[in-house]
C-alpha positions as CSV (number, residue, x, y, z in Angstrom):
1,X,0.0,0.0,0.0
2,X,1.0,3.3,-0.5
3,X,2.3,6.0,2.2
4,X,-0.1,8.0,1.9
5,X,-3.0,5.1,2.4
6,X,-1.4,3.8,5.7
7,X,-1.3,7.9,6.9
8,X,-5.1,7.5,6.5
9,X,-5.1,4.6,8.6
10,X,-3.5,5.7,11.1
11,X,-5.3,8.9,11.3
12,X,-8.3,7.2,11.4
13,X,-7.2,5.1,14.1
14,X,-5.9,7.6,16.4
15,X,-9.4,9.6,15.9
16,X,-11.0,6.4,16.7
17,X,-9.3,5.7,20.0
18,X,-9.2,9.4,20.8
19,X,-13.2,9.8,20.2
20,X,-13.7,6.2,22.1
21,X,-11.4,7.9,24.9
22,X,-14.0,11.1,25.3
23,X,-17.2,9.1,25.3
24,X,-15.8,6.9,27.9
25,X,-15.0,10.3,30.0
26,X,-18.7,11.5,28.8
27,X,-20.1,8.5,30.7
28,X,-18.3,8.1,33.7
29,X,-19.2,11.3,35.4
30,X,-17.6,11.0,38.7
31,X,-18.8,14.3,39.9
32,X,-22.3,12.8,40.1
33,X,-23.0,11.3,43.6
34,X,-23.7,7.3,43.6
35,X,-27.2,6.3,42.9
36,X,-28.8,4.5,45.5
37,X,-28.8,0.4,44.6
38,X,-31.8,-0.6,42.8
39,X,-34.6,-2.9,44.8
40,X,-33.1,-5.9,42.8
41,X,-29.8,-4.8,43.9
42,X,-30.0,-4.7,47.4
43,X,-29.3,-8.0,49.2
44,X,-30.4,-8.6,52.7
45,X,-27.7,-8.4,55.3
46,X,-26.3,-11.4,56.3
47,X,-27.2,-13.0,60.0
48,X,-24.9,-12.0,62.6
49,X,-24.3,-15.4,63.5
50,X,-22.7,-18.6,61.6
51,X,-24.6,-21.7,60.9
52,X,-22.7,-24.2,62.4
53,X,-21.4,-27.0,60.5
54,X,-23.4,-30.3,60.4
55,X,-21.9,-33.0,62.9
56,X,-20.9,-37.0,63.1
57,X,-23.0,-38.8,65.9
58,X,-19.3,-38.3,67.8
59,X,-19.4,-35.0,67.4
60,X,-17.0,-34.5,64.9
61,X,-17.3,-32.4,61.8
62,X,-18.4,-34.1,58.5
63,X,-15.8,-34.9,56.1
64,X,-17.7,-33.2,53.7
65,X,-18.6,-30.5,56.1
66,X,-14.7,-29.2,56.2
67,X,-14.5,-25.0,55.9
68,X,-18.7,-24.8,56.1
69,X,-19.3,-22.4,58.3
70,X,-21.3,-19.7,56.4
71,X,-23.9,-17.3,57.1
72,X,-27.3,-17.5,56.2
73,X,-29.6,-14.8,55.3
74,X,-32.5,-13.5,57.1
């Protein structure tokens, strides 16, 4: 290809990336305080206390209960 082709090219990439650069600065307007979560956003808090892991009849852990302990939600 010519010189003068691959210029072009070039140009037009370098507009590209330098419009793509100011619309990404359009939309993330970080003066703007954050929005409240949406109702489908917000999750219920967890419990404040762990459900403990299921036990042997000795009163051992599982050996599929190992690292169980997890919170549940209310």
């Amino acid at each position: 290809m010519p010189r003068r082709v691959w210029r072009w090219v070039v140009a037009g990439w370098v507009a590209v990336v330098l419009a793509g650069g100011a619309y990404t600065l359009y939309l993330d307007d970080s003066t703007s305080p954050t929005p409240e979560p949406r109702r489908w956003e917000r999750a219920p808090s967890p419990s404040d206390a762990p459900v403990p892991c299921p036990t042997t009849r000795t009163g051992e852990a599982a050996p599929t209960a190992h690292s169980c302990t997890h919170w549940q939600r209310s």
